[in-house]
C-alpha positions as CSV (number, residue, x, y, z in Angstrom):
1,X,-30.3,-14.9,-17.3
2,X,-31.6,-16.0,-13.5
3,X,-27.8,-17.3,-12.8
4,X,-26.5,-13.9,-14.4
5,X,-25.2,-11.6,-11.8
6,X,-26.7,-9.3,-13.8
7,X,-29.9,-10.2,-12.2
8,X,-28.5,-8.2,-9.1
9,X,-27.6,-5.2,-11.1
10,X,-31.2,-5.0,-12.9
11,X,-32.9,-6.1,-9.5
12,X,-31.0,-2.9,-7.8
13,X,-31.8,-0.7,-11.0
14,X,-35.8,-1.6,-10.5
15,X,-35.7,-1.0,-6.9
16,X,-34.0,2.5,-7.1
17,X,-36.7,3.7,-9.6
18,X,-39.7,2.4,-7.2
19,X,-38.2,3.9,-4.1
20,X,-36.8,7.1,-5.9
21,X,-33.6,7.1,-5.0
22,X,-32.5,9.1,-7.6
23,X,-33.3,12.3,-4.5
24,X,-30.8,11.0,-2.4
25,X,-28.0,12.6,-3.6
26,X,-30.3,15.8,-2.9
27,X,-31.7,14.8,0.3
28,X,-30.3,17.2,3.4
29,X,-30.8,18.0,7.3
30,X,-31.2,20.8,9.5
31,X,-27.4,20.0,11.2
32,X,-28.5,21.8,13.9
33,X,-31.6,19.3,14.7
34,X,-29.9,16.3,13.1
35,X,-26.3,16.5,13.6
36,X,-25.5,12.7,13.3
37,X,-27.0,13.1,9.2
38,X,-25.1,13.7,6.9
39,X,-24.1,12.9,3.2
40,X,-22.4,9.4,4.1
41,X,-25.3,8.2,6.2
42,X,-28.1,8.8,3.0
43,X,-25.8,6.9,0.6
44,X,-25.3,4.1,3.3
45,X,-29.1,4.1,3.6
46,X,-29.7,3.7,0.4
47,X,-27.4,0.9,0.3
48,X,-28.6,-0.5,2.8
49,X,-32.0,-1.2,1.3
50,X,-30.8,-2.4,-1.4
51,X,-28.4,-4.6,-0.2
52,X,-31.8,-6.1,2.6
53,X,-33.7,-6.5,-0.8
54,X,-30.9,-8.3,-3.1
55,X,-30.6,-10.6,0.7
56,X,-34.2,-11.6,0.9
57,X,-35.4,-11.7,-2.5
58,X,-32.1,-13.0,-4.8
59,X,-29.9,-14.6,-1.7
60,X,-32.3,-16.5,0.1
61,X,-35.3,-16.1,-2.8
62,X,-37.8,-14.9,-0.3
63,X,-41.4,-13.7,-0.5
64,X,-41.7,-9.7,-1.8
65,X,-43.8,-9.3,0.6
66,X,-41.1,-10.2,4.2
67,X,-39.3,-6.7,3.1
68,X,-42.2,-5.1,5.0
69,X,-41.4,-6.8,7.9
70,X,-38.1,-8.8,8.0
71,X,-35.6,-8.2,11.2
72,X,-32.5,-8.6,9.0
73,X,-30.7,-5.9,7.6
74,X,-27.2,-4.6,7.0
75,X,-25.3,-1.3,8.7
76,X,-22.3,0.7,8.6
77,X,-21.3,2.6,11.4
78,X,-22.5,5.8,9.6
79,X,-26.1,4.2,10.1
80,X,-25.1,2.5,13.6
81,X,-24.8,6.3,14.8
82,X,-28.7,6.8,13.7
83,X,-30.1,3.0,14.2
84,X,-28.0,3.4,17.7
85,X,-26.6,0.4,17.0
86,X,-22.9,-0.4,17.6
87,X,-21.3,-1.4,14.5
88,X,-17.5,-3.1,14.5
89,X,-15.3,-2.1,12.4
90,X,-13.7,-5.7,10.8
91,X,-12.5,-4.6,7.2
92,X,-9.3,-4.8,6.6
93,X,-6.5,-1.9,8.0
94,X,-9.8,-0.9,9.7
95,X,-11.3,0.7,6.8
96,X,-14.3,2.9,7.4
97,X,-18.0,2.0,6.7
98,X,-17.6,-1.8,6.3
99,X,-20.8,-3.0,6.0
100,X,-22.4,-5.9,9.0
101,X,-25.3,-8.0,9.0
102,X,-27.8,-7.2,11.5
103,X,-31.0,-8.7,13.1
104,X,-33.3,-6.9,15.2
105,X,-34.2,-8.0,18.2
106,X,-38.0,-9.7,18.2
107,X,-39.7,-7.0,19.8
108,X,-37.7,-4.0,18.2
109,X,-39.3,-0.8,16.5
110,X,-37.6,-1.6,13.7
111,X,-38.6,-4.1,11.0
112,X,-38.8,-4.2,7.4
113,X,-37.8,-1.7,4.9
114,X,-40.6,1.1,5.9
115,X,-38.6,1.9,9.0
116,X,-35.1,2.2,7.4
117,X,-33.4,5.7,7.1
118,X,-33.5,5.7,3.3
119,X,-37.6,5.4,3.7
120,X,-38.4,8.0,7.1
121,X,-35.9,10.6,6.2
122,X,-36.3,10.6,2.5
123,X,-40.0,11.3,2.6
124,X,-39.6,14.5,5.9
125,X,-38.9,18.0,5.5
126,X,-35.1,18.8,6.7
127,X,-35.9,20.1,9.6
128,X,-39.0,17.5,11.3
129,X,-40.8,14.3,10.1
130,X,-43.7,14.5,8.0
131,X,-46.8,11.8,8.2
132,X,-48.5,13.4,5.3
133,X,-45.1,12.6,3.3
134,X,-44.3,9.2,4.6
135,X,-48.2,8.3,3.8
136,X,-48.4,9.6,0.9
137,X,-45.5,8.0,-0.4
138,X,-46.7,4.6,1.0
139,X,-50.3,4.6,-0.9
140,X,-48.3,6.3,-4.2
141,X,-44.8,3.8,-4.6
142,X,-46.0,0.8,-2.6
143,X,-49.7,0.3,-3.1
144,X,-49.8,2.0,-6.5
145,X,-52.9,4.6,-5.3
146,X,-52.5,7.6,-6.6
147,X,-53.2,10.9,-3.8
148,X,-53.7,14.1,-5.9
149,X,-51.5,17.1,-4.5
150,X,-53.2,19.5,-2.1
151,X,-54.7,22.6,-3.5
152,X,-52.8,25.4,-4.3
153,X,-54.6,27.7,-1.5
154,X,-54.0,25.2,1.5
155,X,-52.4,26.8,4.7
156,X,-50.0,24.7,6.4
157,X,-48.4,26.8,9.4
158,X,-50.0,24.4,11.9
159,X,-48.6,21.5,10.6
160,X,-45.3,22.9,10.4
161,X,-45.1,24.5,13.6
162,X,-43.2,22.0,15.5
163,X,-42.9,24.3,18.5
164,X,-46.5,25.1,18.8
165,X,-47.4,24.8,22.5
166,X,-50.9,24.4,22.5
167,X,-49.9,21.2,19.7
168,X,-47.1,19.9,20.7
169,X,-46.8,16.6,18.5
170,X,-47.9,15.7,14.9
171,X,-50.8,13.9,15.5
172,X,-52.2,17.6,17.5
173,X,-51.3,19.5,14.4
174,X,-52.6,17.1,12.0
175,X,-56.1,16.6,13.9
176,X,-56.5,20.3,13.6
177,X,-55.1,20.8,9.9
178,X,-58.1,17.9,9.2
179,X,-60.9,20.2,10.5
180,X,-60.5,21.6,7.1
181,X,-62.9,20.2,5.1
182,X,-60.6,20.8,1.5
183,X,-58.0,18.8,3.3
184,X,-59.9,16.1,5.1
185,X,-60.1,13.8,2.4
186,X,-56.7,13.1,1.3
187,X,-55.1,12.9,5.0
188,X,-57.6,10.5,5.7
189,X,-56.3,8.2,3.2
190,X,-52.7,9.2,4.3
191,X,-52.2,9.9,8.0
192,X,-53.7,7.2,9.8
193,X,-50.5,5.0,8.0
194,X,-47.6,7.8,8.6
195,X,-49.0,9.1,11.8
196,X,-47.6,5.2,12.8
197,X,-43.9,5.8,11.9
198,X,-44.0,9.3,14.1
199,X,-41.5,7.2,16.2
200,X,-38.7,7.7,13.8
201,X,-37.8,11.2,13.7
202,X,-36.4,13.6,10.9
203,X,-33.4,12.0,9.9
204,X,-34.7,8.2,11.2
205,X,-33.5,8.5,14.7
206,X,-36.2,6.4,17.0
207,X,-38.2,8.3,20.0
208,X,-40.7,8.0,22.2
209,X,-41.9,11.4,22.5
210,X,-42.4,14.8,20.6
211,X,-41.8,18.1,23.0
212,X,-42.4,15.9,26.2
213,X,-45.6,14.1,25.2
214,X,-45.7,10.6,24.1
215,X,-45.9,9.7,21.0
216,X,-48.7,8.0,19.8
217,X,-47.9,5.4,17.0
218,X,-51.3,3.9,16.5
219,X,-52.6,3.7,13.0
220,X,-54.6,2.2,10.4
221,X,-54.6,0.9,6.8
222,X,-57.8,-0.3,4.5
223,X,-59.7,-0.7,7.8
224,X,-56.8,-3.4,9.5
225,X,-55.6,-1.3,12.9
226,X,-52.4,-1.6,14.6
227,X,-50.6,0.2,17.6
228,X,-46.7,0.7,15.5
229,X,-44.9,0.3,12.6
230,X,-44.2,-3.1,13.1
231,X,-48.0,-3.7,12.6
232,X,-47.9,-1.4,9.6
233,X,-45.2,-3.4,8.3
234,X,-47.6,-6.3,9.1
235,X,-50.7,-4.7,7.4
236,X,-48.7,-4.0,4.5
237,X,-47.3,-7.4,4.4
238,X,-51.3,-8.8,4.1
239,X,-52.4,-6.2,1.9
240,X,-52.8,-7.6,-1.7
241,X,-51.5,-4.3,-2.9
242,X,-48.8,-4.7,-2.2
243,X,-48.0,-7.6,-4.6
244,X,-49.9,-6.1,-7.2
245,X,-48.6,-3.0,-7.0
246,X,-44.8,-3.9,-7.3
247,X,-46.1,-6.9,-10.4
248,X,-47.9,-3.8,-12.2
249,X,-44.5,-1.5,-11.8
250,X,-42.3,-4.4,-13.0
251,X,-44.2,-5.2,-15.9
252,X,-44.4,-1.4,-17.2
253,X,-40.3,-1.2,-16.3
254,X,-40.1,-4.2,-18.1
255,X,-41.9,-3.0,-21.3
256,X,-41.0,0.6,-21.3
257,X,-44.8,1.5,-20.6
258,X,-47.8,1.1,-18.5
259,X,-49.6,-2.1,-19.3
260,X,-52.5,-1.1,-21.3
261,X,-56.1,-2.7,-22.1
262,X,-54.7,-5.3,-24.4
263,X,-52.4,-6.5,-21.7
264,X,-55.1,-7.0,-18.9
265,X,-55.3,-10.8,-19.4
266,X,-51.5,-11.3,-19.7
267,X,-51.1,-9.2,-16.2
268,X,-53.6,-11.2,-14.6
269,X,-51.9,-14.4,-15.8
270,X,-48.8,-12.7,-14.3
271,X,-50.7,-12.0,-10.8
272,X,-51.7,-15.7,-10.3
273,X,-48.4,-17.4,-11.1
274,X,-47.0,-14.4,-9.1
275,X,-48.8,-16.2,-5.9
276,X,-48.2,-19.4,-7.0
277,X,-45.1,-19.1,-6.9
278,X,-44.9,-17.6,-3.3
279,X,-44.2,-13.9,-4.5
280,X,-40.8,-14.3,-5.2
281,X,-39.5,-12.0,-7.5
282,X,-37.3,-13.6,-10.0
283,X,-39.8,-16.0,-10.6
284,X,-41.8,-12.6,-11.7
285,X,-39.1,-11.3,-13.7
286,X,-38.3,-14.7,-15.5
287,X,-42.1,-15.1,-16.2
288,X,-42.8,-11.3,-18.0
289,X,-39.2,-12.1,-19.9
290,X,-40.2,-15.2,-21.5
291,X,-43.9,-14.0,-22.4
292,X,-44.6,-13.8,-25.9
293,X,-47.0,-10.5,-24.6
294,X,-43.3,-8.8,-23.9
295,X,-41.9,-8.7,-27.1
296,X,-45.5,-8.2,-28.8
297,X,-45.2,-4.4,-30.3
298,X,-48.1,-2.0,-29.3
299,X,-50.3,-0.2,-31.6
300,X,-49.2,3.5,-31.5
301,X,-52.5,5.0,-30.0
302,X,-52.2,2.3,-27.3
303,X,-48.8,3.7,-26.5
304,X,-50.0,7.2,-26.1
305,X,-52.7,5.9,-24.2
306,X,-50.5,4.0,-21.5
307,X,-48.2,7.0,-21.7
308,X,-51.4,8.9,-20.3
309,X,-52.6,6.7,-17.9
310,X,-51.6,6.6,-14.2
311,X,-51.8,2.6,-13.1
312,X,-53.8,2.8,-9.9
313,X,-54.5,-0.9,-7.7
314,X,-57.5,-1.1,-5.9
């Protein structure tokens, strides 16, 4: 099953379930703000994730936790005209979008998977970036930490006022949105981790400022600070969420349902030959397939209990 291409196919399968990829298709910009996005670029950027993943983790077997901050990638020139990245064109009659490997430069804003199109501009409005999405979405798909949704009565003009000239970048808007004490608690957990990727823009363009004032990209994650998002990439990269988080979401794609009570010695099994094995993933995926614990049936009330349950790692 390892030497199966297959593997690729169900790798790429798991991946587009974590990362929700099923909204790309759906995922649109204000042309008018972002006139290099359009429909070609989110279907390269998609790609292009999964084709960094399939690289580090099947290619070269790398450690799951190098996609938060490995250099090498792959573009089109659909993405080249975001990344600013010349991309030549080499395929054959000079067909369009041929795909190129590329490595940042040491020192580049851009490393690992959190500051790849298919990441910034899938979790922003169509129209600006959003640090409330983009954190959000990193303590919900890559940490497994659930964030409830904001109350129903919750005014966000501020926040969405990109032209307000008394708060002229995110951070501004955000600080004051926080003086709310309903909304403090949630963007605590949440903006200090996408307030650091407010140098990609809307549609994953990198800048420097917002309206004329600098951008400030500092940030920090479970008490570890850093100044960008290579040192979020970093953080995450260190955090043992991170590992746990994508072993607890295999093993429920794996079985159809979230790991429940009777599975807790099996999963920890799982998690330390996980890190003996140096994190790489089809060492994970070979382990849950030959454990006797996958093909052992569930008691129904356990299945409606791990139907129920929302798997959240601390």
């Amino acid at each position: 099953m390892i030497a199966s291409p297959r593997l690729e196919t169900g790798l790429r399968a798991f991946f587009t379930d974590m990362l929700g990829f099923d909204e790309i298709p759906q995922l649109v910009k204000d042309a008018t703000l972002f006139p290099k996005f359009s429909a070609q670029v989110a279907t390269d950027a998609q790609e292009q994730t999964l084709r960094t993943l399939v690289d580090l983790l099947l290619t070269y077997k790398g450690d799951y936790r190098d996609v938060f901050t490995t250099p090498k990638t792959f573009l089109t020139q659909s993405l080249g005209s975001i990344y600013r990245v010349p991309v030549a064109n080499d395929g054959p009659n000079g067909g369009p979008d041929m795909w190129q490997p590329h490595t940042f430069a040491d020192g580049d804003p851009r490393a690992g998977i959190l500051s790849q199109v298919s990441f910034v501009a899938l979790h922003s409005p169509p129209g600006r970036s959003s640090p409330t999405l983009r954190g959000k979405a990193l303590r919900d798909i890559m940490l497994c930490q659930r964030v409830p949704p904001p109350p129903g009565n919750v005014e966000f003009k501020i926040v969405q006022d990109t032209n307000n000239p008394e708060y002229k970048t995110a951070r501004a808007r955000l600080d004051v949105h926080r003086t709310n004490p309903v909304c403090a608690g949630c963007h605590k957990l949440i903006d200090p981790m996408g307030l650091t990727l407010e140098n990609f823009d809307g549609d994953g363009a990198y800048r420097t400022t917002e309206n004329g004032v600098a951008i400030d990209s500092s940030g920090v994650l479970d008490g570890v600070s850093f100044k960008d998002a290579a040192g979020l990439g970093k953080a995450m990269h260190d955090n043992p969420a991170t590992t746990s988080c994508v072993l607890s979401r295999m093993t429920a794609y794996g079985l159809g349902r979230t790991p429940g009570e009777a599975d807790t010695a099996w999963v920890e099994k799982l998690k330390k030959d996980f890190e003996k094995a140096g994190y790489r993933i089809p060492d994970l995926m070979r382990d849950i397939a030959i454990s006797p614990e996958f093909y052992r049936v569930a008691p129904a009330d356990q299945k409606a209990a791990s139907a129920d349950s929302q798997t959240v790692v601390k």
